[in-house]
PDB file of the backbone (N, CA, C, O) and the ligand in Angstrom, with CONECT records:
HET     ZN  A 101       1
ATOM      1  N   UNK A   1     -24.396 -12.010  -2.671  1.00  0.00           N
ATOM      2  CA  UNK A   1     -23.373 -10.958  -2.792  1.00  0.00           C
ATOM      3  C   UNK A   1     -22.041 -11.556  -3.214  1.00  0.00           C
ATOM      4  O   UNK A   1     -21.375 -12.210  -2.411  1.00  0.00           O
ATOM      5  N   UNK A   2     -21.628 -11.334  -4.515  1.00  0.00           N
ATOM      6  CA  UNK A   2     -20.106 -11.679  -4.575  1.00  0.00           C
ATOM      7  C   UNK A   2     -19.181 -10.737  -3.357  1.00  0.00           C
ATOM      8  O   UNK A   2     -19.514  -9.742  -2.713  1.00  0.00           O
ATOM      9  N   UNK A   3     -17.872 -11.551  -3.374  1.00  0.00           N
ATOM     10  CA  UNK A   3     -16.365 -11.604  -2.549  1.00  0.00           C
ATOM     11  C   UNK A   3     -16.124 -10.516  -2.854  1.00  0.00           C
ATOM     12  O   UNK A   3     -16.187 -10.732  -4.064  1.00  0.00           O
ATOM     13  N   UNK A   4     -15.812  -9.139  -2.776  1.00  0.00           N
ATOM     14  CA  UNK A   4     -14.896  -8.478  -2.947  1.00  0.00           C
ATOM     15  C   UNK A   4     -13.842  -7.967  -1.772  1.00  0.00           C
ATOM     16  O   UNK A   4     -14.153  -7.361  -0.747  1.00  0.00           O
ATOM     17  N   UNK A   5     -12.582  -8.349  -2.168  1.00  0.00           N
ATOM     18  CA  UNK A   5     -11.644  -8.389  -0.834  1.00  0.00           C
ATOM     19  C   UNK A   5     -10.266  -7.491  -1.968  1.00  0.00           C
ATOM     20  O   UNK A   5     -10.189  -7.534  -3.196  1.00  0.00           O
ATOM     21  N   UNK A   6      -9.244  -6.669  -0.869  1.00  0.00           N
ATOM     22  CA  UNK A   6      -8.553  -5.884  -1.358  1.00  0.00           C
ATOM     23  C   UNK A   6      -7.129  -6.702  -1.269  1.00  0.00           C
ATOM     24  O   UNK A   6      -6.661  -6.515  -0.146  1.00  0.00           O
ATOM     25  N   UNK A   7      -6.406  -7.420  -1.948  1.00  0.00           N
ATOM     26  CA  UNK A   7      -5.349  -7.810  -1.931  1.00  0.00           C
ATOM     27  C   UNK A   7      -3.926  -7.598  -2.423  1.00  0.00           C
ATOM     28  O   UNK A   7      -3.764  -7.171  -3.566  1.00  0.00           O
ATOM     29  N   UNK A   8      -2.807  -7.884  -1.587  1.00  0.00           N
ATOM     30  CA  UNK A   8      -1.758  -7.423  -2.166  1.00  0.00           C
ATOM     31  C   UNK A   8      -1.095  -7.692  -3.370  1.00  0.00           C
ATOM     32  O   UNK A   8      -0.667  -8.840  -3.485  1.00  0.00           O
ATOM     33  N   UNK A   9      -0.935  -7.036  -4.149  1.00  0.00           N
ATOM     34  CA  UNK A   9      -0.214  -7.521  -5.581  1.00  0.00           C
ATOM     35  C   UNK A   9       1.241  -7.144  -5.468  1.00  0.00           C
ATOM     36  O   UNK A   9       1.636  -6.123  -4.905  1.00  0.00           O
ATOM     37  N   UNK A  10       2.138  -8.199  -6.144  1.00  0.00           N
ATOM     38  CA  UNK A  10       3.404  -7.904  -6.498  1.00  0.00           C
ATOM     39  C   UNK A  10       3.636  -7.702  -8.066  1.00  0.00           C
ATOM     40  O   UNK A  10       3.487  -8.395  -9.072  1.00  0.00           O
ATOM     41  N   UNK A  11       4.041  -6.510  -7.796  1.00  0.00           N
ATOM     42  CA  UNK A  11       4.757  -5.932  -9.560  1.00  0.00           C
ATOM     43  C   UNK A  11       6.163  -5.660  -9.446  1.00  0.00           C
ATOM     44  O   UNK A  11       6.755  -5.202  -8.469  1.00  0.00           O
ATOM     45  N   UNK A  12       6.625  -5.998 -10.562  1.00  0.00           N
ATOM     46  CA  UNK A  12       7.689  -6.152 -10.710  1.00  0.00           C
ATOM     47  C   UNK A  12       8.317  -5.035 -11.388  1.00  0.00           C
ATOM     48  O   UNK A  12       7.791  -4.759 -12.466  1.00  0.00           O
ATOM     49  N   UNK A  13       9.643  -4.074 -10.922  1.00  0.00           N
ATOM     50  CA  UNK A  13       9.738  -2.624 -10.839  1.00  0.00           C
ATOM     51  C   UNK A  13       9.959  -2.100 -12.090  1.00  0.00           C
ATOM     52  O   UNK A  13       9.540  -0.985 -12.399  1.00  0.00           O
ATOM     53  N   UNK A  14      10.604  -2.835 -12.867  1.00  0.00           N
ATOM     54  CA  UNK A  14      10.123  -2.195 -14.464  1.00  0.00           C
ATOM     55  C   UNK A  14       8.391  -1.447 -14.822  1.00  0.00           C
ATOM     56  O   UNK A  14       8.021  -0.339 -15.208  1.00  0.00           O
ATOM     57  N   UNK A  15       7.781  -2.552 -14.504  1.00  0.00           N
ATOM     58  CA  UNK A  15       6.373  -2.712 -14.929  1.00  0.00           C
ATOM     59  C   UNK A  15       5.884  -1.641 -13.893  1.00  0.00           C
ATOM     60  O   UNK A  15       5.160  -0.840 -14.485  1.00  0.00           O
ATOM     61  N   UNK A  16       5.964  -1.452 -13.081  1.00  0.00           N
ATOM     62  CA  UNK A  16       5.753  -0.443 -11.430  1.00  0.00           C
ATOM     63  C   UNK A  16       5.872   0.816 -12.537  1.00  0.00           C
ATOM     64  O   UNK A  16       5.052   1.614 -12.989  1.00  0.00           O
ATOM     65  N   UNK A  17       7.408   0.573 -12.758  1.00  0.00           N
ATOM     66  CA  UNK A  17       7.773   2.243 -13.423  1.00  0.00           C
ATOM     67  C   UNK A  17       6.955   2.729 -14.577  1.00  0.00           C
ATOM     68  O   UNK A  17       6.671   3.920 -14.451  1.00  0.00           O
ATOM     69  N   UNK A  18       6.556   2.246 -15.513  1.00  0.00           N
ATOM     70  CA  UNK A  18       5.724   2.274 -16.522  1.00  0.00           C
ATOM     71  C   UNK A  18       4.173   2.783 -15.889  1.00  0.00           C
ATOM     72  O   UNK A  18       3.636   3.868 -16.114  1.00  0.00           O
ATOM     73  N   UNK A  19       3.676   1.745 -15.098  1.00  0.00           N
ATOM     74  CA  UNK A  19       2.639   2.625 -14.923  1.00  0.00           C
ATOM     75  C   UNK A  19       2.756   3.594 -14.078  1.00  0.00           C
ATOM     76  O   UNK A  19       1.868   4.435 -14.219  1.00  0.00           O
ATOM     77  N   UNK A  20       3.546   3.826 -13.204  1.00  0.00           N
ATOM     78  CA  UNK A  20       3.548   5.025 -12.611  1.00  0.00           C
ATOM     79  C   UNK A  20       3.734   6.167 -13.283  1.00  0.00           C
ATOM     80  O   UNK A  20       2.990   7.135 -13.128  1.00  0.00           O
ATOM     81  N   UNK A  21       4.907   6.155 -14.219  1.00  0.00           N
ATOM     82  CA  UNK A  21       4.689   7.189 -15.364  1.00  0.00           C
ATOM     83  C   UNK A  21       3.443   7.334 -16.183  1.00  0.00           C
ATOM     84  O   UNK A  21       2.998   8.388 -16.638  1.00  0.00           O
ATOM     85  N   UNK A  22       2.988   6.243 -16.296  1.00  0.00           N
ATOM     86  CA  UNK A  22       1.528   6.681 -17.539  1.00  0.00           C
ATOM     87  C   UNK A  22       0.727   7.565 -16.791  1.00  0.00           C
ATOM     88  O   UNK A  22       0.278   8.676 -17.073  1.00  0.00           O
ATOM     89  N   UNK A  23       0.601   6.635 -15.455  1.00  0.00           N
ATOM     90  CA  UNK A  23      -0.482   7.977 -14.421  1.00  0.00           C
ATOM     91  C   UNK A  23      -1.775   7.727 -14.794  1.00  0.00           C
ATOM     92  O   UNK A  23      -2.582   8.156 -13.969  1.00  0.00           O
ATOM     93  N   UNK A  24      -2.351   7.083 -15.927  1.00  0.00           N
ATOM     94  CA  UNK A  24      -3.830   6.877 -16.376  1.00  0.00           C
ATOM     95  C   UNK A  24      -4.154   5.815 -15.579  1.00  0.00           C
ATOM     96  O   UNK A  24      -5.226   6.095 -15.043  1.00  0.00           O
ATOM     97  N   UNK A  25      -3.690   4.502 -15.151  1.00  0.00           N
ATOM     98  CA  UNK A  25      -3.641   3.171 -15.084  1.00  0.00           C
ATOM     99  C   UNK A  25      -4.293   2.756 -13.856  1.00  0.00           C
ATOM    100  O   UNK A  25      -3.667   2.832 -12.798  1.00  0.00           O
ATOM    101  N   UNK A  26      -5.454   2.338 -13.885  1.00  0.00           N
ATOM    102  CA  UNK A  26      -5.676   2.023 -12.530  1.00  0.00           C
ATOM    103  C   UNK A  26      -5.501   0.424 -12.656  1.00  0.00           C
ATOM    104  O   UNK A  26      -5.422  -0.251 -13.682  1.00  0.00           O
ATOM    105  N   UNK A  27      -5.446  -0.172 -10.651  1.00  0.00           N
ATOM    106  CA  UNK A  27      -5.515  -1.512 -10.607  1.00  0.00           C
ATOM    107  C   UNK A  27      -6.898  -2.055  -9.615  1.00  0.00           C
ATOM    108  O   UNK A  27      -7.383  -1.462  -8.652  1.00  0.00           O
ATOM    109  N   UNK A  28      -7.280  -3.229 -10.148  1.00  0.00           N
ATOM    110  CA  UNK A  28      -8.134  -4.001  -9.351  1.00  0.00           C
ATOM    111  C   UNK A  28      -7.347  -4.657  -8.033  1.00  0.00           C
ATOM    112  O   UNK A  28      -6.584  -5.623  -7.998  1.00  0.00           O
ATOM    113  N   UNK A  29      -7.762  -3.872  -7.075  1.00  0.00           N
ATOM    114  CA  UNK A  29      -6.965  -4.850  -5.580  1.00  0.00           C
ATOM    115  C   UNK A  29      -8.242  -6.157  -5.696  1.00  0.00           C
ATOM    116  O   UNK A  29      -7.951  -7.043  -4.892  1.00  0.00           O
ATOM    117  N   UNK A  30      -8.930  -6.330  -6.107  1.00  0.00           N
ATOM    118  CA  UNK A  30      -9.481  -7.326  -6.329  1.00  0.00           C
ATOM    119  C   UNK A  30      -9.351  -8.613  -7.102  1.00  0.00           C
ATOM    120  O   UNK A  30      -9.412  -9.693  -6.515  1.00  0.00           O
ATOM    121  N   UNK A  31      -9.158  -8.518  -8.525  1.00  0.00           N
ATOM    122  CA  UNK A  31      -9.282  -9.405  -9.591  1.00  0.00           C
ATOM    123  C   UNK A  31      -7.808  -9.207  -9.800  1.00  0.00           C
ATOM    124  O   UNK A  31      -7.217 -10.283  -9.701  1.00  0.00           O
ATOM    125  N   UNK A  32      -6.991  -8.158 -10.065  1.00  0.00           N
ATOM    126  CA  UNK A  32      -5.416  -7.698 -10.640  1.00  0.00           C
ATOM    127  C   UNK A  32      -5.604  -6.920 -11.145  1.00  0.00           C
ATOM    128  O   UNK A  32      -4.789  -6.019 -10.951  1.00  0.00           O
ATOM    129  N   UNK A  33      -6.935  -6.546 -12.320  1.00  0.00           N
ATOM    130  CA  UNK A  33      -6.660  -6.562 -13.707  1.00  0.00           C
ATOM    131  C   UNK A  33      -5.752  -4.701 -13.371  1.00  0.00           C
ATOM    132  O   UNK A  33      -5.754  -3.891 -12.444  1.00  0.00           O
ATOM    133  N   UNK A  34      -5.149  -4.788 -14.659  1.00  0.00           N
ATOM    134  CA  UNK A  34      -4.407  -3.862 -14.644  1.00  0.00           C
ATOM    135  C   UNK A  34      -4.714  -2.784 -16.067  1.00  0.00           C
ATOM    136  O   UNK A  34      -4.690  -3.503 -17.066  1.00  0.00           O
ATOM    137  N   UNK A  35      -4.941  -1.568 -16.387  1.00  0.00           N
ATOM    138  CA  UNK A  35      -5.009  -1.056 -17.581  1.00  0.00           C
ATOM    139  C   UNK A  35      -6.445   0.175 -17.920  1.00  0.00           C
ATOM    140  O   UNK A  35      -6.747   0.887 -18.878  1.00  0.00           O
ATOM    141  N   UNK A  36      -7.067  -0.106 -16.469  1.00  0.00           N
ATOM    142  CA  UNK A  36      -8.600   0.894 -16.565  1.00  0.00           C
ATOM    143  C   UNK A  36      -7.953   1.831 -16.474  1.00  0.00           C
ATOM    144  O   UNK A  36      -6.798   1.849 -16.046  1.00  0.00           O
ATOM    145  N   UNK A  37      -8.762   3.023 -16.965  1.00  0.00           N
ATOM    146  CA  UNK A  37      -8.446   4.329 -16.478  1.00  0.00           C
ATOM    147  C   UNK A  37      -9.006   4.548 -15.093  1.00  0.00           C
ATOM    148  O   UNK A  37      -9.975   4.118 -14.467  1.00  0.00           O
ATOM    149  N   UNK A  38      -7.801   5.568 -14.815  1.00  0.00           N
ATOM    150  CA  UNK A  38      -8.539   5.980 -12.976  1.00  0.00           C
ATOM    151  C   UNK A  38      -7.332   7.022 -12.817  1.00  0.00           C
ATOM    152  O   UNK A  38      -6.157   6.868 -13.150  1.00  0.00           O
ATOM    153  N   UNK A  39      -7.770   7.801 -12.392  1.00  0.00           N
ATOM    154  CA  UNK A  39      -6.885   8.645 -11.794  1.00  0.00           C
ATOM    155  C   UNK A  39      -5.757   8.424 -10.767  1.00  0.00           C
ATOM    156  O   UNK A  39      -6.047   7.822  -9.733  1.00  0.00           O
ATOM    157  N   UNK A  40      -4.535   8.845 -10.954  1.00  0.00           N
ATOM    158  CA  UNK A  40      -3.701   8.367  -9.925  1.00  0.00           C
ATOM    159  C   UNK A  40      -4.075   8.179  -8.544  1.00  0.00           C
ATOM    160  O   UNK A  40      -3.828   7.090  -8.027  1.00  0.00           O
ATOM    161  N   UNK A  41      -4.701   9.193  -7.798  1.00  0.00           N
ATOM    162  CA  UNK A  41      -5.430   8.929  -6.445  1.00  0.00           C
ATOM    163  C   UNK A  41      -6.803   8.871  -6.731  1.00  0.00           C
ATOM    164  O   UNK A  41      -7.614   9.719  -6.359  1.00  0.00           O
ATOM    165  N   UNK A  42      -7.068   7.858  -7.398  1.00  0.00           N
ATOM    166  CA  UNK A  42      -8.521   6.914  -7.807  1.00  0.00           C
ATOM    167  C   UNK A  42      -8.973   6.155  -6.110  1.00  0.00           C
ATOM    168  O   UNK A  42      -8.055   5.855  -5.347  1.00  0.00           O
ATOM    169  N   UNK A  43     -10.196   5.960  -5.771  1.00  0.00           N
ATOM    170  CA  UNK A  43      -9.981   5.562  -4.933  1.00  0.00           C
ATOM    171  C   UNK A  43     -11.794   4.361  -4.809  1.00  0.00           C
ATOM    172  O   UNK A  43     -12.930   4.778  -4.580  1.00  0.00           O
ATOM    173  N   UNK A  44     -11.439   3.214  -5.012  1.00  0.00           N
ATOM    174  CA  UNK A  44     -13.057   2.727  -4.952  1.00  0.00           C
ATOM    175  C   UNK A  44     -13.911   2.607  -6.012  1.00  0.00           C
ATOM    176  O   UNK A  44     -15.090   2.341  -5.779  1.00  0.00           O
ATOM    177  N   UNK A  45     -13.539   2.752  -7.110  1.00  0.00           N
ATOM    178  CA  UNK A  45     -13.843   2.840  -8.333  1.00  0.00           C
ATOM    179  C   UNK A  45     -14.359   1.466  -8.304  1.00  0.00           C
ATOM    180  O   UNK A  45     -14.061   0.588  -7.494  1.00  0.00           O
ATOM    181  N   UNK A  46     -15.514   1.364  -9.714  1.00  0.00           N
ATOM    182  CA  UNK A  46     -16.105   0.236  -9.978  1.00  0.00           C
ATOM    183  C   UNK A  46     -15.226  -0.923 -11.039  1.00  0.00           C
ATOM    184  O   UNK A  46     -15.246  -0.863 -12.268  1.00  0.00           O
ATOM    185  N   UNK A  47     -14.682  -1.675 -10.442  1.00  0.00           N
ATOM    186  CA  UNK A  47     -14.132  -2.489 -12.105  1.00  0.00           C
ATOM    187  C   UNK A  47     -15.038  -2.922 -12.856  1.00  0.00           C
ATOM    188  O   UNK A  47     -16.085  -3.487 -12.540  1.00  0.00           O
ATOM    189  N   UNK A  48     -14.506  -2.571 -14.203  1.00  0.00           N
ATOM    190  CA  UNK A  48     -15.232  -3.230 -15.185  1.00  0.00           C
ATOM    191  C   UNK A  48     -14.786  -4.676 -15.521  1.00  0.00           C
ATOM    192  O   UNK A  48     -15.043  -5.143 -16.630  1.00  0.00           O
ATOM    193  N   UNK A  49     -14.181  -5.330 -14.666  1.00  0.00           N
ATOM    194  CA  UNK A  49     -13.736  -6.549 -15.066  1.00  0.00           C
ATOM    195  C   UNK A  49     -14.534  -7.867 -13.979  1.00  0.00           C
ATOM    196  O   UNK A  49     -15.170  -8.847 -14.365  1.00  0.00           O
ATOM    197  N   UNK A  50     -14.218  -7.452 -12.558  1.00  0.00           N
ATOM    198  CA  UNK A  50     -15.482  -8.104 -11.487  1.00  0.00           C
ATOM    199  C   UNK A  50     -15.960  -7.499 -10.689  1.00  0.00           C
ATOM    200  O   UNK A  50     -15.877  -7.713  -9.480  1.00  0.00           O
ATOM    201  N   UNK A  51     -16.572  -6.597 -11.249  1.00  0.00           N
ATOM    202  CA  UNK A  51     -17.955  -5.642 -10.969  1.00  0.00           C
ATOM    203  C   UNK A  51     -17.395  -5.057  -9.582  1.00  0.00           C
ATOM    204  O   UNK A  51     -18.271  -4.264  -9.235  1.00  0.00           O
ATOM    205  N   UNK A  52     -16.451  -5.047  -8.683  1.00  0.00           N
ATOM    206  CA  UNK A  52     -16.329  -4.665  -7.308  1.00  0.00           C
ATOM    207  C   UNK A  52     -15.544  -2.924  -7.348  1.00  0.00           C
ATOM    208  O   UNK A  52     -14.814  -2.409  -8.195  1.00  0.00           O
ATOM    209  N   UNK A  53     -16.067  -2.419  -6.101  1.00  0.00           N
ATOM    210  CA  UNK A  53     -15.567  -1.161  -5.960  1.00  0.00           C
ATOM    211  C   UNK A  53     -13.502  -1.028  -5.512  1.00  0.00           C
ATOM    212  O   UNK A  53     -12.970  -0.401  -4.596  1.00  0.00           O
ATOM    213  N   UNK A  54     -13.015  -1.686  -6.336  1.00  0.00           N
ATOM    214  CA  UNK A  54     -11.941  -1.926  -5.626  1.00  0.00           C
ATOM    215  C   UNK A  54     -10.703  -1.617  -6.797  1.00  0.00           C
ATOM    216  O   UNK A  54      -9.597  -2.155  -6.754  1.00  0.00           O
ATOM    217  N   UNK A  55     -11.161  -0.585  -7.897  1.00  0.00           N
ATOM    218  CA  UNK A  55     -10.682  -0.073  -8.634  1.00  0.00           C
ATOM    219  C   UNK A  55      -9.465   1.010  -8.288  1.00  0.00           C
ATOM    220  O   UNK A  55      -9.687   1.920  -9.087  1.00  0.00           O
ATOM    221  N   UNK A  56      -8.412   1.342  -7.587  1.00  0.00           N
ATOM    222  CA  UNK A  56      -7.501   2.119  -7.172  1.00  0.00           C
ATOM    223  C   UNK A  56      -6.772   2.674  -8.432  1.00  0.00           C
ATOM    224  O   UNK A  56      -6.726   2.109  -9.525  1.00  0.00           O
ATOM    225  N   UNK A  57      -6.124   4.052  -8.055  1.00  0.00           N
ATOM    226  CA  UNK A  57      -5.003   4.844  -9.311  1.00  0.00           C
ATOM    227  C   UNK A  57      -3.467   3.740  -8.678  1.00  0.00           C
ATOM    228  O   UNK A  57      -2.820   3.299  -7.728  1.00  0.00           O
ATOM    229  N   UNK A  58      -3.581   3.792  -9.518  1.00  0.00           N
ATOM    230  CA  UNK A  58      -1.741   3.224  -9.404  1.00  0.00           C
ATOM    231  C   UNK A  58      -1.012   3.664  -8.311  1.00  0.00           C
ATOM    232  O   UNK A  58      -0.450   2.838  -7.591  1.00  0.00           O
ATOM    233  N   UNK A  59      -0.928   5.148  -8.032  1.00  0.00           N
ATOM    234  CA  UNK A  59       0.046   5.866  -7.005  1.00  0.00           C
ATOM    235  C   UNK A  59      -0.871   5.936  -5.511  1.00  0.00           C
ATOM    236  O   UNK A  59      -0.265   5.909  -4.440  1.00  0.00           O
ATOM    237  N   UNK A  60      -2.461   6.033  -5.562  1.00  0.00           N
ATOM    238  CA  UNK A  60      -2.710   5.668  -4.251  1.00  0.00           C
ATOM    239  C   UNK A  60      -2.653   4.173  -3.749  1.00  0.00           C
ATOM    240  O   UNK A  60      -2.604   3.807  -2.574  1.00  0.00           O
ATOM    241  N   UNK A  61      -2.671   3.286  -5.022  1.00  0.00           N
ATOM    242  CA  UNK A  61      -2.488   1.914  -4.148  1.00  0.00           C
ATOM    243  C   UNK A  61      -1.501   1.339  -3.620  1.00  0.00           C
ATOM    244  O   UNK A  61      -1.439   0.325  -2.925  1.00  0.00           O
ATOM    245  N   UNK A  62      -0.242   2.483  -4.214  1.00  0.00           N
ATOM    246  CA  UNK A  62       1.152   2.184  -3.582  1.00  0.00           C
ATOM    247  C   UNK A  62       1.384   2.783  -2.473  1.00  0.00           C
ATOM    248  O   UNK A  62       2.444   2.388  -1.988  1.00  0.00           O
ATOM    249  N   UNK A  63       0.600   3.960  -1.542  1.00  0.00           N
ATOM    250  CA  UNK A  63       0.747   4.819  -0.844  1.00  0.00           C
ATOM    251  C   UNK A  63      -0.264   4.169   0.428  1.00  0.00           C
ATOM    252  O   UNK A  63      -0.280   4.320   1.649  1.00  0.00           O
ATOM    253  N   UNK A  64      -1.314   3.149  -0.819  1.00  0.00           N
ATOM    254  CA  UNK A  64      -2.032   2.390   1.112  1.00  0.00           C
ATOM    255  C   UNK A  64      -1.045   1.002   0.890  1.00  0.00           C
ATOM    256  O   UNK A  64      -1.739   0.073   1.303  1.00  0.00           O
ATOM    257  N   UNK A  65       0.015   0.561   0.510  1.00  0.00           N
ATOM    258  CA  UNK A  65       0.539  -0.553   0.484  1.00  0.00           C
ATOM    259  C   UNK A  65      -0.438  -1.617  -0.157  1.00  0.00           C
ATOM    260  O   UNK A  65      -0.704  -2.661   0.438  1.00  0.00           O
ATOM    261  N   UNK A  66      -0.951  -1.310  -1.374  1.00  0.00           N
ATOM    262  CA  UNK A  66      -1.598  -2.716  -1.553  1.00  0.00           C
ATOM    263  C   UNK A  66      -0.256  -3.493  -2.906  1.00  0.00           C
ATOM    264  O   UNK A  66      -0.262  -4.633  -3.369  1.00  0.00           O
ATOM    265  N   UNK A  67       0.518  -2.600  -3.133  1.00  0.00           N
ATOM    266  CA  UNK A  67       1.131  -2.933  -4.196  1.00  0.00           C
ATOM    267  C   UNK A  67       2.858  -3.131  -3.781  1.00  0.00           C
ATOM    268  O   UNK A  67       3.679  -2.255  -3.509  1.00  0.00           O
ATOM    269  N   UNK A  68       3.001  -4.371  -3.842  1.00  0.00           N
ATOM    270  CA  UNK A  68       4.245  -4.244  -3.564  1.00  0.00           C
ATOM    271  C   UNK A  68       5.491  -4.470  -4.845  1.00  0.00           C
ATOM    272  O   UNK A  68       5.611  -5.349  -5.699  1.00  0.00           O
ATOM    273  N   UNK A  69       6.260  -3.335  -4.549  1.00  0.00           N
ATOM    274  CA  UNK A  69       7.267  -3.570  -5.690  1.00  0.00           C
ATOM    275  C   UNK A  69       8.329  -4.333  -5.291  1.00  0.00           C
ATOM    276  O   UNK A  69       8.684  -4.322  -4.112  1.00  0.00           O
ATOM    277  N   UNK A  70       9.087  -5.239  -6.427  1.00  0.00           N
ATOM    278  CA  UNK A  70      10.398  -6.097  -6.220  1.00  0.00           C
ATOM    279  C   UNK A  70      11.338  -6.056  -7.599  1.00  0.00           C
ATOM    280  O   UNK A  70      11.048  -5.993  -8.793  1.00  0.00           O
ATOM    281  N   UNK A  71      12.290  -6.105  -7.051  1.00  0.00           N
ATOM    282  CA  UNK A  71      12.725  -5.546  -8.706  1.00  0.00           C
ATOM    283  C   UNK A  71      12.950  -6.742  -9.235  1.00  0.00           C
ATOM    284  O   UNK A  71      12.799  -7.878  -8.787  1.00  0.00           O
ATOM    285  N   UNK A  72      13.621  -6.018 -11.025  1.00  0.00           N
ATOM    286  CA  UNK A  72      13.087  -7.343 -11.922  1.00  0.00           C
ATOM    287  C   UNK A  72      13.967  -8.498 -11.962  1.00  0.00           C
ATOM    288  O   UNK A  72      15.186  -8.350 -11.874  1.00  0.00           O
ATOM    289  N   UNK A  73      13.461  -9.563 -12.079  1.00  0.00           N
ATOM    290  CA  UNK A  73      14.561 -10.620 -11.680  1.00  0.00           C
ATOM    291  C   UNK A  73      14.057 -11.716 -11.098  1.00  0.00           C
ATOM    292  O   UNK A  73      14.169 -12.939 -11.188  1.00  0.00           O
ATOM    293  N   UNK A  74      13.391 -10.814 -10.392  1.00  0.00           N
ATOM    294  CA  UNK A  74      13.233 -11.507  -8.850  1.00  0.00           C
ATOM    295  C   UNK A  74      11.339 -12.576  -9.132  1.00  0.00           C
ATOM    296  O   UNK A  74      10.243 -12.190  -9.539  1.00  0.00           O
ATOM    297  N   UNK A  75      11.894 -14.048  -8.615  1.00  0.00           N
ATOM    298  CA  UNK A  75      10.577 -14.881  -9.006  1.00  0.00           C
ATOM    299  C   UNK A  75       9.685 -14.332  -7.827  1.00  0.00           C
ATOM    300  O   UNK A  75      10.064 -14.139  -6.672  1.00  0.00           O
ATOM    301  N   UNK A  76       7.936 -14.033  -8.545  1.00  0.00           N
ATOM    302  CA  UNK A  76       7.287 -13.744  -8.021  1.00  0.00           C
ATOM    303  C   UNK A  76       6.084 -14.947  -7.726  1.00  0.00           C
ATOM    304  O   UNK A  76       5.116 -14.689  -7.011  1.00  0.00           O
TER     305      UNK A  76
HETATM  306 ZN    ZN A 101     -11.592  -6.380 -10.668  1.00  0.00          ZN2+
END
């Protein structure tokens, strides 16, 4: 069985704002990857990038805290 574990990502609030406006954008709490489609409250979705159910919408992964914003500037 591969690892799949849900981890916190830091985005940086430009980049935050962008996808929150697109609204299409889901993220891997898994791998990062950033750019699948998923619905804003996506929830468990399969990535197509490392196969795990850990595909989230942009606005629910900010609402379970997996995403933390910092604004821009700031070394991450
Ligand atoms: Zn992934």
């Amino acid at each position: 069985m591969e690892k799949c574990r849900k981890r916190t990502w830091t985005i940086k609030e430009s980049y935050a704002d962008d996808l929150f406006t697109d609204g299409r954008q889901g993220i891997c709490l898994n791998c990062g990857e950033i750019g699948q489609f998923a619905e804003p409250d996506a929830r468990e979705y399969t990535c197509y990038c490392c196969g795990c159910k850990t595909l989230y919408g942009f606005e629910e992964a900010i609402v379970e805290m997996y995403i933390e914003v910092v604004p821009d500037g700031t070394p991450v």
